[in-house]
C-alpha positions, -999 to +999 in steps of 0.1 A: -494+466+090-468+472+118-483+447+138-478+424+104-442+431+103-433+428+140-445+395+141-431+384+110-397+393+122-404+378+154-414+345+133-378+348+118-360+354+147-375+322+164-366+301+130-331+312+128-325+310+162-339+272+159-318+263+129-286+278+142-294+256+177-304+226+149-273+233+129-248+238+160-258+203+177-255+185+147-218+199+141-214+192+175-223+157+175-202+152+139-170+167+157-177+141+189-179+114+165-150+127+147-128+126+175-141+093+190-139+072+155-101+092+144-077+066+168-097+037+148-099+055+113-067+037+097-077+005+109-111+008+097-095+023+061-075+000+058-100-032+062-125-015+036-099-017+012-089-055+019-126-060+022-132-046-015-102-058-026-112-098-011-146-094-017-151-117-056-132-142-040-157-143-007-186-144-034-166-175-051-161-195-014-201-184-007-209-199-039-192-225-033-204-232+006-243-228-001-244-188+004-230-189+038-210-155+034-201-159+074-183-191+069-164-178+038-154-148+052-133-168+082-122-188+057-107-161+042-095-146+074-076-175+088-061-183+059-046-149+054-036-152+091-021-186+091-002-180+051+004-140+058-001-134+094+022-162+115+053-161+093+052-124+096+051-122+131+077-147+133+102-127+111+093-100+130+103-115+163+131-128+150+145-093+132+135-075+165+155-098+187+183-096+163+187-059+160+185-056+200+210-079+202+233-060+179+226-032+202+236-048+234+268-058+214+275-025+204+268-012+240+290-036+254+319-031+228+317-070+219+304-065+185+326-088+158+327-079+120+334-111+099+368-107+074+358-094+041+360-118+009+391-112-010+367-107-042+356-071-022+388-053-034+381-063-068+349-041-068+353-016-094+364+022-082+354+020-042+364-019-043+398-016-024+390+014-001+361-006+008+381-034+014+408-017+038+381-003+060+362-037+063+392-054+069+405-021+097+370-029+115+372-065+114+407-063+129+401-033+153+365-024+157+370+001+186+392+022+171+372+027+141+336+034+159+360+061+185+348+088+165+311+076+152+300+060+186+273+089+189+262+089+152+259+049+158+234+050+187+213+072+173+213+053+140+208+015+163+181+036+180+164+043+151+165+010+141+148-003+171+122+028+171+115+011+134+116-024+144+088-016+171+070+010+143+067-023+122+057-047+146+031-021+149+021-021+116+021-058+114-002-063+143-026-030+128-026-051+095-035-084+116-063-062+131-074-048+100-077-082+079-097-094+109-125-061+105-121-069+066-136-105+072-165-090+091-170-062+067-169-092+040-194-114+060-222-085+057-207-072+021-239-065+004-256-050+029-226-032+035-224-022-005-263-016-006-255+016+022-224+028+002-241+031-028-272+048-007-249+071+003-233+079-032-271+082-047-281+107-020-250+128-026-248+130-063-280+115-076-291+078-085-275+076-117-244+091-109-245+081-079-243+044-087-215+050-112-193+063-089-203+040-062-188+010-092-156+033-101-146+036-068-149-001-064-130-011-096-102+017-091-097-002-054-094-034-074-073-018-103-048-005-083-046-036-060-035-054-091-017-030-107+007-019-080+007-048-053-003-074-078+027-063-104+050-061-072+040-093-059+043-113-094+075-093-096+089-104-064+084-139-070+102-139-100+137-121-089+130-144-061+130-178-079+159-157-100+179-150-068+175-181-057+189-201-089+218-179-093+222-187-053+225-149-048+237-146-008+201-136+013+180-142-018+146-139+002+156-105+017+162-096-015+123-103-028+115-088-002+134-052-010+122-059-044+085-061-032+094-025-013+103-010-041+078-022-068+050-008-040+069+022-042+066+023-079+102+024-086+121+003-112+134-029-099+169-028-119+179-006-089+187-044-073+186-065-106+218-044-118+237-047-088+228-085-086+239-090-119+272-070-117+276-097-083+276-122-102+299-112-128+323-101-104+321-120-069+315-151-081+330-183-097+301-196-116+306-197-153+302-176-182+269-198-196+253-199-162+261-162-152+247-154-188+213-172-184+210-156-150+216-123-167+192-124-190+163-142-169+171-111-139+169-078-173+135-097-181+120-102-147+135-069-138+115-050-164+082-069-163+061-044-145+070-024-177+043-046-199+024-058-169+017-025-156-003-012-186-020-048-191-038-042-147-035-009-135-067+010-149-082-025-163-123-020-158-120+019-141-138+042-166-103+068-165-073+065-185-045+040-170-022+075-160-044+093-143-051+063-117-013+060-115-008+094-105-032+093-079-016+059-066+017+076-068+007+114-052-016+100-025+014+072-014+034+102-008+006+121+010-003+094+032+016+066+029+006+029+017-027+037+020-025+069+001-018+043-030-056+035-029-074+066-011-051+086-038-065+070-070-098+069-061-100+106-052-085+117-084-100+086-106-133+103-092-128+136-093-115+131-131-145+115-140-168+145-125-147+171-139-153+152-178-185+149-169-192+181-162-172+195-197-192+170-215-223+183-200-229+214-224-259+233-211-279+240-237-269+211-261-297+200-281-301+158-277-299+139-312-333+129-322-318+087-323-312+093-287-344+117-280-360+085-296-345+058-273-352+081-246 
């Protein structure tokens, strides 16, 4: 019976001692790969989501090209590079040179500030303080940087730190549609392992609805947030541009900023508007149309909003939105995506499982279809 017992032990021993050794290399090899894949992991992140969000127009160009999903996918890809891509990297170039030339003014005490418009003092409350200091610096420039020459570098170094921060981004973005393409060309095997790996983790059939939500919540925010700013954009745009607002593209552009960052665009359609009332000559019917085209246009992604953002995810339209907003602020642009599909997910598990009453006997209609 000893005997019995001392070898049984002795059987244990050798087991745990292999599945610690079993269990110790295999977190070992998870942390190497960890570390290895963690310089690429935004990159990679970032193409998956542009690869999901892409991927019903790749089907509609492989349709459309005999099933050649290779051929669609660089389609895809050098369009995006040639529409998205080169005037990006142009602008860019352009804004980068510009700041560092500002900075080598600055440096070399040559920098000129233009006379203010006479319409500046008539800015309500700060209009004529404004205008005294504009007109101080355009008439004396040294004097008036004496004191904020160190406050100044720092903030034109910042800018440049930024300026290179972006080109960064740019290029990452570049990188990242390029991955997307390839992740498009082999989509469904790609989508055949996802959903594998859902179904092993939570089951076949839940597996394979979460494996769709997450899809459709990539989708749902991509037109909710980006879509809505995009449409957005383009509307002040073709606004800014008809009222001839002064740097009407930059403008869009702001306004694209701040519609990702799902705040309301009247922060630039108000101060546009009081512009036009009150720096320029154009009349009262024209400055009236504009007014009321810039309010509309300026509160679309009110009614838009609700129509896209949630459209085909099984999880009310504010609980997606709150993940887009909390996981932009945790991580950024792509926290917008990662964000709403962690909570949209989680949501769905958590109902789910409160749904789920054990012990709940099943109505004899559906015991029947059953």
């Amino acid at each position: 019976m000893q005997a019995d017992s001392t070898n049984l032990r002795k059987v244990l021993s050798e087991d745990l001692m292999s599945v610690l050794i079993r269990f110790g290399l295999i977190a070992f090899i998870l942390f190497l790969s960890v570390r290895i894949f963690a310089p690429f992991a935004l990159l990679v992140l970032w193409a998956l989501v542009l690869a999901v969000m892409l991927y019903p127009l790749q089907c509609y160009l492989a349709a459309r090209l005999g099933g050649r999903q290779g051929r669609a996918a660089t389609v895809i890809v050098v369009v995006g590079l040639l529409l998205v891509g080169v005037p990006t990297v142009m602008l860019g170039i352009s804004f980068a040179e510009h700041l560092h030339g500002l900075y080598l003014q600055f440096q070399a005490g040559t920098l000129k500030i233009p006379q203010p418009a006479a319409s500046v003092a008539d800015w309500p409350v700060i209009g004529v303080k404004v205008y005294e200091l504009w007109q101080l610096a355009a008439n004396d420039l040294p004097a008036v940087l004496a004191d904020m020459r160190p406050q100044l570098e720092r903030f034109f170094g910042w800018l440049l730190q930024t300026a290179a921060g972006t080109a960064g981004s740019i290029l990452a973005s570049l990188g990242s549609l390029i991955i997307a393409g390839i992740m498009m060309a082999y989509g469904q095997a790609g989508s055949s392992a996802m959903l594998r790996i859902f179904e092993r983790l939570a089951g076949k059939p839940k597996g394979e609805k979460l494996h769709k939500l997450s899809t459709a919540t990539v989708r749902s925010v991509a037109t909710g947030v980006v879509g809505v700013a995009v449409i957005q954009a383009l509307l002040l745009g073709v606004g800014f541009l008809f009222a001839d607002v002064p740097g009407a593209g930059v403008l869009a552009v702001v306004v694209l900023l701040v519609g990702i960052l799902q705040l309301p665009a009247l922060l630039i359609t108000i101060p546009v508007i009081a512009y036009l009332w009150m720096g320029t000559d154009a009349s009262t019917l024209s400055n009236g149309i504009a007014t009321v085209y810039l309010l509309i246009a300026g509160a679309a992604d009110g009614f838009l909003k609700p129509m896209l953002l949630g459209r085909g995810v099984d999880a009310p339209m504010p609980v997606v939105l709150l993940g887009a907003l909390g996981g932009m602020m945790s991580a950024g642009i792509l926290g917008l995506f990662i964000g709403a599909i962690v909570l949209t997910v989680g949501y769905v598990i958590f109902m789910e499982w409160v749904n789920d009453e054990p012990g709940k006997e099943q109505p004899a209609s559906e015991a029947a279809a059953g």
